[in-house]
TORVEX-262081 format. One record per residue: residue number from 1; x, y, z of N, C-alpha, C in turn. Coordinates in nm, 3 decimals, always signed. Example, Ala and Ser with C-alpha at 12.3 -4.5 7.8 and 13.67 -1.06 7.14 Angstrom:
# TORVEX-262081
  num       nx       ny       nz      cax      cay      caz       cx       cy       cz
    1   +1.319   -0.569   +0.780   +1.230   -0.450   +0.780   +1.320   -0.330   +0.780
    2   +1.285   -0.225   +0.708   +1.367   -0.106   +0.714   +1.290   +0.003   +0.787
# end
This chain:
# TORVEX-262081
  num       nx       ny       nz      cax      cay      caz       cx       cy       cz
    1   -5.664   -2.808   +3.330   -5.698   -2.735   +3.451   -5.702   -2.586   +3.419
    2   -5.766   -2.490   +3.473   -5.860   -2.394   +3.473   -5.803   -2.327   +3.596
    3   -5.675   -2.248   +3.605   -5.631   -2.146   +3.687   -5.680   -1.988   +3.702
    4   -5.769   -1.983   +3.792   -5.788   -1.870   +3.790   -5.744   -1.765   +3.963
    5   -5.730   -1.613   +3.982   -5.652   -1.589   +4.042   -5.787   -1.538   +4.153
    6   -5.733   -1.454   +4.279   -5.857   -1.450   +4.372   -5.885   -1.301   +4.305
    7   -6.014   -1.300   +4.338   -6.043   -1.174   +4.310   -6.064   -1.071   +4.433
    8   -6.033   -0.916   +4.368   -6.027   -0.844   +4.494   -6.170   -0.817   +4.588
    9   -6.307   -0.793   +4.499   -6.417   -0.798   +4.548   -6.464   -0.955   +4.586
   10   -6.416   -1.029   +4.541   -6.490   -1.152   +4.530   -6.423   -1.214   +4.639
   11   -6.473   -1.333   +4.697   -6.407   -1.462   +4.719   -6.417   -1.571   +4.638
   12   -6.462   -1.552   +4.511   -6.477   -1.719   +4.433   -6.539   -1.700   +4.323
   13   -6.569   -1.761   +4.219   -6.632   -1.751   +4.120   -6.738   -1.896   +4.124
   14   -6.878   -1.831   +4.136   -6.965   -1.932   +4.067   -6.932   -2.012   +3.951
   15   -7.015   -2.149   +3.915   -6.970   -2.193   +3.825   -7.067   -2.150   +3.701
   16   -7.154   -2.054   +3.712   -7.203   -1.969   +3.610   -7.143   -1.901   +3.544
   17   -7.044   -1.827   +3.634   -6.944   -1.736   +3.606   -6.829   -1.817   +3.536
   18   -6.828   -1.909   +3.557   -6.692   -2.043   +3.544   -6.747   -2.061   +3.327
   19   -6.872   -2.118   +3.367   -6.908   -2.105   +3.236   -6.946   -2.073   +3.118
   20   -6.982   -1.892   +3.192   -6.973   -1.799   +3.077   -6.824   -1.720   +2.999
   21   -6.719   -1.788   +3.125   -6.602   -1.756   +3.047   -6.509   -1.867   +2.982
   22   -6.568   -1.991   +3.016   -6.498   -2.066   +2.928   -6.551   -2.066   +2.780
   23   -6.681   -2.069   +2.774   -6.729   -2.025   +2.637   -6.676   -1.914   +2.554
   24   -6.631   -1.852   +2.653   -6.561   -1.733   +2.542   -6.418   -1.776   +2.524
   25   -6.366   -1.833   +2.606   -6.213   -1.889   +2.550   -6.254   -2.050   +2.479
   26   -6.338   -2.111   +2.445   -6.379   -2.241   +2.376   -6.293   -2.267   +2.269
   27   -6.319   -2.172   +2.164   -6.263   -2.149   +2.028   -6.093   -2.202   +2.054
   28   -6.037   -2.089   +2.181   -5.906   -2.114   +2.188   -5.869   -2.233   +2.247
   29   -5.959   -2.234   +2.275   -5.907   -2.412   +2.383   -5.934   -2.505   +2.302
   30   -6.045   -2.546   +2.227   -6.053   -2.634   +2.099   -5.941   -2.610   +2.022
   31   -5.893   -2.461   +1.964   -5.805   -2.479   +1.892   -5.625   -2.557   +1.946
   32   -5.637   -2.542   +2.098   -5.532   -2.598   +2.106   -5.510   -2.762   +2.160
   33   -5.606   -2.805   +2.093   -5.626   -2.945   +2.100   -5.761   -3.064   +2.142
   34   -5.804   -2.947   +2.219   -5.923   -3.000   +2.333   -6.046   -2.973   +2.265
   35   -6.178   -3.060   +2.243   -6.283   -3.124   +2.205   -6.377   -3.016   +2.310
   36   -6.498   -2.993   +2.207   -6.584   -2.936   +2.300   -6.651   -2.985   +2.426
   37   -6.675   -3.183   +2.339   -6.697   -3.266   +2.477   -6.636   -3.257   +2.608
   38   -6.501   -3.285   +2.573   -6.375   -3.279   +2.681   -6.408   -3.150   +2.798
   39   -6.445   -3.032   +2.703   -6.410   -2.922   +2.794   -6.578   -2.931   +2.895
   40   -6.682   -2.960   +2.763   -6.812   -2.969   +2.875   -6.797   -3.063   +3.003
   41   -6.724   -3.182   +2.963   -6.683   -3.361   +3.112   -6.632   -3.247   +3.182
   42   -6.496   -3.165   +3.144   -6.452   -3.093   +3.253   -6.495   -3.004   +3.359
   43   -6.650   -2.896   +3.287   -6.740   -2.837   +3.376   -6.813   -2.944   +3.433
   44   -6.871   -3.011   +3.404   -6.943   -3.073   +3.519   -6.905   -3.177   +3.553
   45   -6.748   -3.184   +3.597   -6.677   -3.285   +3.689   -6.675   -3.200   +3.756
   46   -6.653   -3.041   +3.810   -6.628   -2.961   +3.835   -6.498   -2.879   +3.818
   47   -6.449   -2.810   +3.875   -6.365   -2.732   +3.894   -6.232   -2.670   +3.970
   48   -6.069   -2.673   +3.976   -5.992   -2.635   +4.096   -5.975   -2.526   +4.079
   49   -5.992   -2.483   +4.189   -5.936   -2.350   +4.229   -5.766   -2.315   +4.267
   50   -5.754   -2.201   +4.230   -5.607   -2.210   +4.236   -5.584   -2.079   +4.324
   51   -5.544   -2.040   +4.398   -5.510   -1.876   +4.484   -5.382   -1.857   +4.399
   52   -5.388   -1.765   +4.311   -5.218   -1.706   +4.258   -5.199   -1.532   +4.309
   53   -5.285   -1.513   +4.397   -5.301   -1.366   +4.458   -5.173   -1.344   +4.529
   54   -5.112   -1.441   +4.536   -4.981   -1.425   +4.583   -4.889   -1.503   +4.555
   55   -4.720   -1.425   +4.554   -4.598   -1.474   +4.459   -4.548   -1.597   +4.505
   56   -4.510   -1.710   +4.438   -4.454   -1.844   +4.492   -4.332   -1.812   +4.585
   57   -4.282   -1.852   +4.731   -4.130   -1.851   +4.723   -4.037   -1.978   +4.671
   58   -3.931   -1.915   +4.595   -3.830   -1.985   +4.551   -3.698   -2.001   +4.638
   59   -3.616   -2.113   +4.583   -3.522   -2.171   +4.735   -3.409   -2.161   +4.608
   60   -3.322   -2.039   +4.670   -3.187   -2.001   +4.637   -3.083   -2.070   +4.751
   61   -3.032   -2.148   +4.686   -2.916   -2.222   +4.742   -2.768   -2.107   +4.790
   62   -2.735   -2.056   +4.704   -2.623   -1.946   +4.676   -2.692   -1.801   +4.684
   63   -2.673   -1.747   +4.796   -2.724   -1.593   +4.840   -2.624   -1.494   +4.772
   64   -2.670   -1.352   +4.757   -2.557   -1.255   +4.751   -2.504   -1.237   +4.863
   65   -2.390   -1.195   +4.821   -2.321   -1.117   +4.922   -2.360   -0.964   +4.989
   66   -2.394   -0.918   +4.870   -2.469   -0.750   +4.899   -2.612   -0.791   +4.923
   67   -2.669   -0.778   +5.050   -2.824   -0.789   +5.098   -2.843   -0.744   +5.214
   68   -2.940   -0.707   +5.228   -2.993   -0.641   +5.363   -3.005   -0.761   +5.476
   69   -3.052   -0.693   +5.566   -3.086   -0.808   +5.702   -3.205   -0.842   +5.677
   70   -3.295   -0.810   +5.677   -3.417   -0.850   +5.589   -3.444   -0.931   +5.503
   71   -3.373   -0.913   +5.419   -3.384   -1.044   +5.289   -3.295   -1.145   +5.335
   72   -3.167   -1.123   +5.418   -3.089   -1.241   +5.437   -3.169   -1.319   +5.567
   73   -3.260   -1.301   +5.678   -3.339   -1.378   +5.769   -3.455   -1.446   +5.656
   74   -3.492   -1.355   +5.540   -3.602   -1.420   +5.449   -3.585   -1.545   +5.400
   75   -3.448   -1.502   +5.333   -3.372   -1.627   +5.275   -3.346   -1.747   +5.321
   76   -3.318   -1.734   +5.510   -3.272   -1.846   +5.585   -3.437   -1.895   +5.603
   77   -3.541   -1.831   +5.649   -3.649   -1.883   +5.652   -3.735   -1.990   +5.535
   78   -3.695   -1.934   +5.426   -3.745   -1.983   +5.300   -3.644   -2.128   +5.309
   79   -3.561   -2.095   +5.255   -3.448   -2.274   +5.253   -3.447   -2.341   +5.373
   80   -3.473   -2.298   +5.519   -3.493   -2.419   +5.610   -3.389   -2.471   +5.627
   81   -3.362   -2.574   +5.673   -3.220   -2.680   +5.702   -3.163   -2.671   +5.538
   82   -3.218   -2.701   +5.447   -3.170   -2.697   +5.296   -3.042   -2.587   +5.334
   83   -3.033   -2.487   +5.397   -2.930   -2.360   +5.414   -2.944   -2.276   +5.316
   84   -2.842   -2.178   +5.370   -2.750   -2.083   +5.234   -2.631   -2.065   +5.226
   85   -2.570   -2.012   +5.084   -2.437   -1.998   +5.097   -2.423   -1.888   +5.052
   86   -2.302   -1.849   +5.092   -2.256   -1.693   +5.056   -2.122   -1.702   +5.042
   87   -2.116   -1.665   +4.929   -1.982   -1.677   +4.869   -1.909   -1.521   +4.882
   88   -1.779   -1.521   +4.849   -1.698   -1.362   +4.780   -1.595   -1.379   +4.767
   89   -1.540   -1.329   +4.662   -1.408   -1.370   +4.593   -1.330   -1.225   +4.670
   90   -1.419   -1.127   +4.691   -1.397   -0.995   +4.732   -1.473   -0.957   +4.896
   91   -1.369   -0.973   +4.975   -1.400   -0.924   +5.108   -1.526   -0.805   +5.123
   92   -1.481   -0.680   +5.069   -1.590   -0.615   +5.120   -1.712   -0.600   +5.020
   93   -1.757   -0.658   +4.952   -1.846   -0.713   +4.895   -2.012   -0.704   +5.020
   94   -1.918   -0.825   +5.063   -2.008   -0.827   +5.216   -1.998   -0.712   +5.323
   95   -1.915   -0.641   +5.353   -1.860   -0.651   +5.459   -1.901   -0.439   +5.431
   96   -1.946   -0.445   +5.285   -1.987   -0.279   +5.243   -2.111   -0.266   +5.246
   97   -2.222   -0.386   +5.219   -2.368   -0.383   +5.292   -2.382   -0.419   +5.364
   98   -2.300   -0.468   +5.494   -2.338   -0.446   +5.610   -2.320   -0.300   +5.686
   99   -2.230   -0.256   +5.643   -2.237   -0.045   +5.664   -2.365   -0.038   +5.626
  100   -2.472   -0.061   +5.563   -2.551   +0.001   +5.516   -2.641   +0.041   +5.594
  101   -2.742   +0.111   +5.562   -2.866   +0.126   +5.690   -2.948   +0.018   +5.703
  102   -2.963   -0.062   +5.615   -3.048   -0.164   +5.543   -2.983   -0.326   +5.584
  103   -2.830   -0.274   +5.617   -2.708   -0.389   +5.666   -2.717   -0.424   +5.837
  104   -2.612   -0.432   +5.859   -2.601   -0.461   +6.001   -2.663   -0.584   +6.066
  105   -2.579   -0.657   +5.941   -2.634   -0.831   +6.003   -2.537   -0.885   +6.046
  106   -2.464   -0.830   +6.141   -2.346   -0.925   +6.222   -2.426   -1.024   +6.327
  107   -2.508   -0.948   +6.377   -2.600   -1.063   +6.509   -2.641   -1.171   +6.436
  108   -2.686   -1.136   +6.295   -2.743   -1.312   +6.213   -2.638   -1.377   +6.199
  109   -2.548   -1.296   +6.151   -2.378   -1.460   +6.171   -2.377   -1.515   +6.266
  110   -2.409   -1.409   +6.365   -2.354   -1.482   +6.499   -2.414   -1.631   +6.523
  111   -2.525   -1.566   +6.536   -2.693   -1.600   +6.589   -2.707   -1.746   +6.513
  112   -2.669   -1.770   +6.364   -2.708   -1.863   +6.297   -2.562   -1.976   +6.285
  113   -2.430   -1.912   +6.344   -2.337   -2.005   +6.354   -2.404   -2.112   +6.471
  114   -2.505   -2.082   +6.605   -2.521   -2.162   +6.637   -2.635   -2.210   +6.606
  115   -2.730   -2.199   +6.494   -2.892   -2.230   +6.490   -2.946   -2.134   +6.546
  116   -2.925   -2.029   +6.604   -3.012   -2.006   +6.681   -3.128   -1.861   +6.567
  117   -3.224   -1.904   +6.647   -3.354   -1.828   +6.600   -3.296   -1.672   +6.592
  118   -3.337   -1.583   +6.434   -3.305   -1.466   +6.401   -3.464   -1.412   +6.321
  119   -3.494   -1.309   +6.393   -3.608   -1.279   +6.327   -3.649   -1.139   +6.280
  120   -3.697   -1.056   +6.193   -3.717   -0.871   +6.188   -3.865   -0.859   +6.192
  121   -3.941   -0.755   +6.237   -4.061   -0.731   +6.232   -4.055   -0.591   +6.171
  122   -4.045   -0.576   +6.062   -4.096   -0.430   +6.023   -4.290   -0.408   +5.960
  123   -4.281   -0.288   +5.897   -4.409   -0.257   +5.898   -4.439   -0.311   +5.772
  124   -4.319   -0.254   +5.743   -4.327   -0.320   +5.538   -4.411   -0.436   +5.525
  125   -4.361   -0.551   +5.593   -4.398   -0.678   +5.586   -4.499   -0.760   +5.620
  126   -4.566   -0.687   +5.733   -4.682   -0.665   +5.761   -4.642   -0.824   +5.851
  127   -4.544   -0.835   +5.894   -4.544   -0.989   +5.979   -4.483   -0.978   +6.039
  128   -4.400   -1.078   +6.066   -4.287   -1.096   +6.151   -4.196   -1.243   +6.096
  129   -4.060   -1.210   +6.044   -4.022   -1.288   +5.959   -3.896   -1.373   +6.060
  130   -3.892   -1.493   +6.059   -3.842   -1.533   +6.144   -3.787   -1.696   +6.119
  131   -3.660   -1.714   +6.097   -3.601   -1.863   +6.103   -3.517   -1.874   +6.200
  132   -3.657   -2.008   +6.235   -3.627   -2.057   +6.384   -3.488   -2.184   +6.390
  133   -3.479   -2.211   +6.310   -3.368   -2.311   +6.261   -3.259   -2.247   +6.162
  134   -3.169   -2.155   +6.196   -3.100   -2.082   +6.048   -2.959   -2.185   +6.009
  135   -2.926   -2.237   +5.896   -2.844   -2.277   +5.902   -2.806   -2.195   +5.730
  136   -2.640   -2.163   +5.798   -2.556   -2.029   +5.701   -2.440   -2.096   +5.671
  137   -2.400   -2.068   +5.558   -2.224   -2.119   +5.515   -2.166   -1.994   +5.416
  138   -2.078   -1.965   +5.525   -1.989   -1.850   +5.452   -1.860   -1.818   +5.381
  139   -1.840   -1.809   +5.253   -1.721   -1.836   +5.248   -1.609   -1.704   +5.181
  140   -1.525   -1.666   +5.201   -1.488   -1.517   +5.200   -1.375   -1.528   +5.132
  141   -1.316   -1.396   +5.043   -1.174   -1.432   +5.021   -1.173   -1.278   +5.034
  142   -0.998   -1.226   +5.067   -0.955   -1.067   +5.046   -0.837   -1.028   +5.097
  143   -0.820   -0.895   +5.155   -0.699   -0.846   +5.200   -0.708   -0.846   +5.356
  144   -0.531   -0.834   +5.372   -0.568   -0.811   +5.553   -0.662   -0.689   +5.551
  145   -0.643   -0.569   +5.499   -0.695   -0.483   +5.495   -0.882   -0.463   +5.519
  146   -0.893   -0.547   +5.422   -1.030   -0.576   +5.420   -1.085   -0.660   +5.552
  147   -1.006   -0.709   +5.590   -1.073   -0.879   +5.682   -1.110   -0.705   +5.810
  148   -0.989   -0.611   +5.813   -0.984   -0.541   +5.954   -1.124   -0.430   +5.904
  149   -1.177   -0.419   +5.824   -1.321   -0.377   +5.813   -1.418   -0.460   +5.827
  150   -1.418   -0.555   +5.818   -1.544   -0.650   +5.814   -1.509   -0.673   +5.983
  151   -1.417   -0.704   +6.044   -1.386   -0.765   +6.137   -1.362   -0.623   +6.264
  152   -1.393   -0.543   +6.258   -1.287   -0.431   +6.350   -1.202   -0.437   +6.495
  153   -1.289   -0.523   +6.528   -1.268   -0.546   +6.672   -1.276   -0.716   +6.740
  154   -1.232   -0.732   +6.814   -1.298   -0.895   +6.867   -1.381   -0.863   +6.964
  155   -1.420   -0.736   +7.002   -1.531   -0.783   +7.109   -1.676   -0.777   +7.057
  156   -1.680   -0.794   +6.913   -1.872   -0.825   +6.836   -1.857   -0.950   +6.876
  157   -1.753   -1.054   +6.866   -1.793   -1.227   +6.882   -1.742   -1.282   +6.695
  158   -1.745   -1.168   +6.630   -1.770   -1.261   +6.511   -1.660   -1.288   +6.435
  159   -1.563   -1.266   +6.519   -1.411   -1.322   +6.490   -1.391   -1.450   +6.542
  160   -1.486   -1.480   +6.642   -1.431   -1.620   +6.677   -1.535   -1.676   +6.600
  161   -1.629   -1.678   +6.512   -1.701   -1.777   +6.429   -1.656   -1.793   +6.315
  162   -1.555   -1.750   +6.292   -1.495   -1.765   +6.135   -1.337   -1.835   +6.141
  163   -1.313   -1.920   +6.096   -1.186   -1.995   +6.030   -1.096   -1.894   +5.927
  164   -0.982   -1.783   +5.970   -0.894   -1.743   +5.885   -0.783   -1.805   +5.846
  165   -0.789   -1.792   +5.749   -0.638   -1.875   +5.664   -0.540   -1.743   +5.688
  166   -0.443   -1.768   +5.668   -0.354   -1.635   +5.623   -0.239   -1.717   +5.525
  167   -0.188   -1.635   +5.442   -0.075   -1.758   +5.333   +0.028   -1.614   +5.282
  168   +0.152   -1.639   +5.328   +0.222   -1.555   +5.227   +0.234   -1.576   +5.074
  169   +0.279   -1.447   +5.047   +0.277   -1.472   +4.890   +0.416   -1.508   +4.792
  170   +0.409   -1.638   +4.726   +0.464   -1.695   +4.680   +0.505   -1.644   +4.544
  171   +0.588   -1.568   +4.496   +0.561   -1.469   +4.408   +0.659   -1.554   +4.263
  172   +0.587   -1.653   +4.197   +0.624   -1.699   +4.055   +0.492   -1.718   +3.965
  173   +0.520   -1.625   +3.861   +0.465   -1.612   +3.764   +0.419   -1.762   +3.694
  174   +0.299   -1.818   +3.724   +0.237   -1.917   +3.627   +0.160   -1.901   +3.462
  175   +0.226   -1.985   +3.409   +0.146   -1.917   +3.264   +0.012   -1.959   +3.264
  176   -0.089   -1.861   +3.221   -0.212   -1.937   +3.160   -0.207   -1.982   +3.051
  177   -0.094   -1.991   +2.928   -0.094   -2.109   +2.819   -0.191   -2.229   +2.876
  178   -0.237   -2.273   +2.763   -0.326   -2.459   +2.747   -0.154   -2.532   +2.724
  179   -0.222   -2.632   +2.812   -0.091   -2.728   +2.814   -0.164   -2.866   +2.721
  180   -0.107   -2.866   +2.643   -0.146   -2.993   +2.490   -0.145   -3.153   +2.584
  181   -0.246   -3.183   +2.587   -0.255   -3.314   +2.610   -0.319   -3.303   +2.784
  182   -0.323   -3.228   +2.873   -0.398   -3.174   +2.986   -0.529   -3.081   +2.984
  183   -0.591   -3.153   +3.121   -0.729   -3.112   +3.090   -0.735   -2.937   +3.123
  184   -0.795   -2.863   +3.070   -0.831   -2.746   +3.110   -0.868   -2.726   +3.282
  185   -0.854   -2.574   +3.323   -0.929   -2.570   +3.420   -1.058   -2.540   +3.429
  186   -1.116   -2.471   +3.338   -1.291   -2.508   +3.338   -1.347   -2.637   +3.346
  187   -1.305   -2.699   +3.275   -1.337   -2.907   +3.266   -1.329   -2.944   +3.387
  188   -1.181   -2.893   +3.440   -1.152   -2.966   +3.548   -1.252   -2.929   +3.714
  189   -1.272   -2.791   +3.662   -1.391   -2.775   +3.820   -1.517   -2.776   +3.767
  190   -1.542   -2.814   +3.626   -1.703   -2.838   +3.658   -1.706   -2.984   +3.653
  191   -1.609   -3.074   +3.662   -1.607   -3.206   +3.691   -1.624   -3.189   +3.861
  192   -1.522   -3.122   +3.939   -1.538   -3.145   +4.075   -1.680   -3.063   +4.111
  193   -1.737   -2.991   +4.040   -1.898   -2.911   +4.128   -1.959   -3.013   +4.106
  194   -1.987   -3.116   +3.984   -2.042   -3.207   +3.931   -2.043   -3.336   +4.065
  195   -1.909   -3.387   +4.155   -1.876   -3.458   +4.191   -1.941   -3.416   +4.303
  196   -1.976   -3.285   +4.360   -1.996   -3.197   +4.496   -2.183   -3.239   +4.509
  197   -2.246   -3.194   +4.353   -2.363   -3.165   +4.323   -2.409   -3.313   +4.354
  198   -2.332   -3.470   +4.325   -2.382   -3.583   +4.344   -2.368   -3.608   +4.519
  199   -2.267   -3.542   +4.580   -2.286   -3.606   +4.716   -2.401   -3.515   +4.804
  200   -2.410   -3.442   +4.711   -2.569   -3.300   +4.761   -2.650   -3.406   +4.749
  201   -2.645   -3.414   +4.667   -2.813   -3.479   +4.617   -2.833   -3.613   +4.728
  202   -2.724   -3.686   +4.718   -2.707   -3.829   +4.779   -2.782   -3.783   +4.915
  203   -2.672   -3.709   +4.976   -2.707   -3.680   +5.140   -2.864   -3.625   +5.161
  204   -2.909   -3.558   +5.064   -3.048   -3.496   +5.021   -3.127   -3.605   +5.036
  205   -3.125   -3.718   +4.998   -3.186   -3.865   +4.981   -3.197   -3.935   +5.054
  206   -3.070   -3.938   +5.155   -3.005   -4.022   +5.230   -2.961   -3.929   +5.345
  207   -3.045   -3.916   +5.422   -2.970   -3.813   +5.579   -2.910   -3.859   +5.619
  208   -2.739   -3.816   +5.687   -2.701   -3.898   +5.743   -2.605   -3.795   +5.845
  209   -2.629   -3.914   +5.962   -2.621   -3.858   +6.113   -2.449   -3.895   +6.135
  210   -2.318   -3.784   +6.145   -2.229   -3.809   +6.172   -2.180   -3.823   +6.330
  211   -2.108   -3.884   +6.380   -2.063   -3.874   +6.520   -1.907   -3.889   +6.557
  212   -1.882   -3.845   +6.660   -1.733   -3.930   +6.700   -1.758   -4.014   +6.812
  213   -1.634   -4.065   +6.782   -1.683   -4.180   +6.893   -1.611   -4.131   +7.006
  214   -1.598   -4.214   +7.113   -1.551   -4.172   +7.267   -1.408   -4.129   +7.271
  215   -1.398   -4.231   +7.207   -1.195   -4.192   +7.215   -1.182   -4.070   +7.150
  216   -1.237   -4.045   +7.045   -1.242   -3.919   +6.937   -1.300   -3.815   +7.055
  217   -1.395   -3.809   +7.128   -1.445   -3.683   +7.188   -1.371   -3.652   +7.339
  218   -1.283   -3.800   +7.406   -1.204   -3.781   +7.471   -1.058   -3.684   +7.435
  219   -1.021   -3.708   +7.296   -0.907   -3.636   +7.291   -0.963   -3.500   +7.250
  220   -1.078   -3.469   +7.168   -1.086   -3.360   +7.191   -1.145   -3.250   +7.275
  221   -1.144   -3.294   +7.340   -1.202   -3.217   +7.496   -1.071   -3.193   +7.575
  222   -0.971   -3.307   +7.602   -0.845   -3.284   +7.619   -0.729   -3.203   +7.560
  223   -0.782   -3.184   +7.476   -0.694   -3.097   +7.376   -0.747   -2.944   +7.379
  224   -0.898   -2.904   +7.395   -0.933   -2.781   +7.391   -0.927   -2.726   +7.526
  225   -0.954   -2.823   +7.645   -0.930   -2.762   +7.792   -0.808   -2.725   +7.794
  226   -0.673   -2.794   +7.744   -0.545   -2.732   +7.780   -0.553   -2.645   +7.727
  227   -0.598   -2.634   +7.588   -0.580   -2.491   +7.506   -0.653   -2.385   +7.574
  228   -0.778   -2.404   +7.628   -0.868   -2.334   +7.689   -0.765   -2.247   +7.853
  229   -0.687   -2.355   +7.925   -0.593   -2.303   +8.028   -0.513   -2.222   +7.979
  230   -0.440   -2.219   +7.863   -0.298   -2.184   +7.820   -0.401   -2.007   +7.821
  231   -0.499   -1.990   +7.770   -0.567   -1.858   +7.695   -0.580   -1.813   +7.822
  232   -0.661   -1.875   +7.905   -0.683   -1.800   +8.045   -0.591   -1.709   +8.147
  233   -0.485   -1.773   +8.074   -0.382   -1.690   +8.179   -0.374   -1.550   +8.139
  234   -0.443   -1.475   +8.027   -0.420   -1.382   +7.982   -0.543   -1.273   +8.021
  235   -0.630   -1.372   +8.133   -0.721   -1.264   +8.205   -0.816   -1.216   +8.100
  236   -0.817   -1.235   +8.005   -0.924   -1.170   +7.899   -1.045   -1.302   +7.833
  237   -1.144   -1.203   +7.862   -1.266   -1.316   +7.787   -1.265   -1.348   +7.644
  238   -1.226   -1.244   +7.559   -1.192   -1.269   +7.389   -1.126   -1.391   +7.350
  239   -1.015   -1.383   +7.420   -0.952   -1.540   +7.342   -1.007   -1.665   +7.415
  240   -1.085   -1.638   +7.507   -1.181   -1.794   +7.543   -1.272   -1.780   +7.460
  241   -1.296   -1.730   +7.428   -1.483   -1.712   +7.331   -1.407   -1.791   +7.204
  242   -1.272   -1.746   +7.198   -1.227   -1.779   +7.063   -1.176   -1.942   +7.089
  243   -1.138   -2.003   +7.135   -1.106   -2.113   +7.183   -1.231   -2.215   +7.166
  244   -1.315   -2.138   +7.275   -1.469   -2.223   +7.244   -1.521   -2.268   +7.094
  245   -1.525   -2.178   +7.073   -1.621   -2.131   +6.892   -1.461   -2.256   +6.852
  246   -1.327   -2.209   +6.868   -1.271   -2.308   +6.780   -1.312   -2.449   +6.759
  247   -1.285   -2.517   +6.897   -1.344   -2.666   +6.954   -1.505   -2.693   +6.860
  248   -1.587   -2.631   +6.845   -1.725   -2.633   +6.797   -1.648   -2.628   +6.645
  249   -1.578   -2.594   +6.580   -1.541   -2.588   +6.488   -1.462   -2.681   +6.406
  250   -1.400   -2.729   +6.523   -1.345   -2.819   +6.467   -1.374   -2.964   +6.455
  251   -1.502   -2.986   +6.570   -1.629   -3.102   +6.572   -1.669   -3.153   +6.414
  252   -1.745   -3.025   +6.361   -1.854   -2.984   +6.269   -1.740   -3.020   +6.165
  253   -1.617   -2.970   +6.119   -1.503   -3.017   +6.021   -1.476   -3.167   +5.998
  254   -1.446   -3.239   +6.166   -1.431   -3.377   +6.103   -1.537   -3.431   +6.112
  255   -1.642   -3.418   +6.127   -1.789   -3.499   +6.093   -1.791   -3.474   +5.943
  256   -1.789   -3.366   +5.891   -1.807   -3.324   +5.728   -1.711   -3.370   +5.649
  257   -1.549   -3.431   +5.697   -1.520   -3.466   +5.641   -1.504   -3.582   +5.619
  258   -1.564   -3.677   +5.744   -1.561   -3.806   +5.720   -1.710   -3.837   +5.607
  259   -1.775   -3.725   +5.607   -1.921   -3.768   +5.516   -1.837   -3.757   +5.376
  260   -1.769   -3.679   +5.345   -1.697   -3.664   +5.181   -1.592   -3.792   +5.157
  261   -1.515   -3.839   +5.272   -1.458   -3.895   +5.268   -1.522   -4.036   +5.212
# end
């Protein structure tokens, strides 16, 4: 096959044009295997056209952490339900390009914790870039310090879309010595990404629709309304928002974990 790109004056190339330049690459194309016959069957079977006037997009599974709002709606548009992930071992990682001028993607967390449609229209782009389906997975590590920059306040919303751990610190020195006759820890987690990468693929193959059942959605509805009363008494809308977003949170957890399970 015979890739050629669009041209800027042109829309197409005759096959005159087709065959005064394969004759000049002949030599090289015979030399790399192909028969003069072969290449003549190939002109007059005809010809595909290929448009390479413009760049393929590629589907990044694992996003940065440092990106604009722009590239991170691009990103959710491009992967589709497939998602993204965003990792950081380091809190403000994230949490220092969103200060940016170029940052200020708290509304896409928000926006895409529930699906919902996030889109930018600048001039640059000459479009309007837009995923109507965003699905995001975030996963963070750092200091209190840090969480109270990324986080400043609870009235953005985007404290109640996130699951914080908090853990005191347990302060005994572990050796990194190799222990003789135990597996390493490199071995040992690229066995479990390995184990992660097969139930990807599986579910990739195999969609599969999780649910609870009645009794399961009875207790938890019972369980988040009391919790939902206990918050109310405190007259403030913040810790219901946070209550809500929990319940939704904690749905989406045991469905995912009965799929690993």
């Amino acid at each position: 096959m015979l890739a050629l790109g669009r041209s800027e004056r042109r829309k197409g190339f005759s096959k005159e044009e087709l065959e005064k330049l394969t004759s000049v690459m002949a030599a090289e194309i015979v030399g790399n295997g192909y028969t003069r016959q072969e290449l003549q069957k190939g002109l007059s079977s005809g010809y595909q056209y290929v448009d390479l006037s413009y760049k393929p997009e590629y589907l990044y599974l694992c996003g940065a952490p440092s990106t604009s709002k722009n590239q991170l709606i691009r990103r959710l548009k491009i992967n589709g339900k497939l998602g993204l992930i965003i990792n950081a071992s380091e809190l403000d990682m994230i949490s220092g390009a969103m200060r940016q001028k170029c940052g200020h993607h708290d509304d896409v967390f928000r926006a895409a914790f529930h699906h919902e449609p996030v889109s930018t229209d600048y001039k640059v782009d000459d479009q309007i870039i837009c995923a109507e389906d965003p699905h995001l997975a975030l996963s963070f590590t750092g200091t209190p310090n840090q969480l109270a920059f990324f986080i400043p306040s609870l009235g953005n919303g985007l404290y109640s879309r996130f699951i914080i751990l908090t853990a005191e610190s347990r302060w005994k020195y572990r050796s990194a010595a190799p222990i003789k006759g135990k597996e390493d820890y490199d071995t040992f987690f690229k066995k479990l990404s390995g184990e992660v990468l097969d139930m990807f693929l599986f579910l990739q193959q195999s969609p599969t629709e999780v649910t609870l059942s009645d009794s399961q959605w009875e207790e938890h509805t019972a369980y988040f309304s009391q919790l939902l009363n206990e918050v109310a008494c405190e007259k403030a809308d913040a810790p219901g928002s946070i209550v809500l977003c929990a319940a939704l949170i904690v749905a989406r957890i045991a469905c995912r974990t009965f799929v690993v399970s």
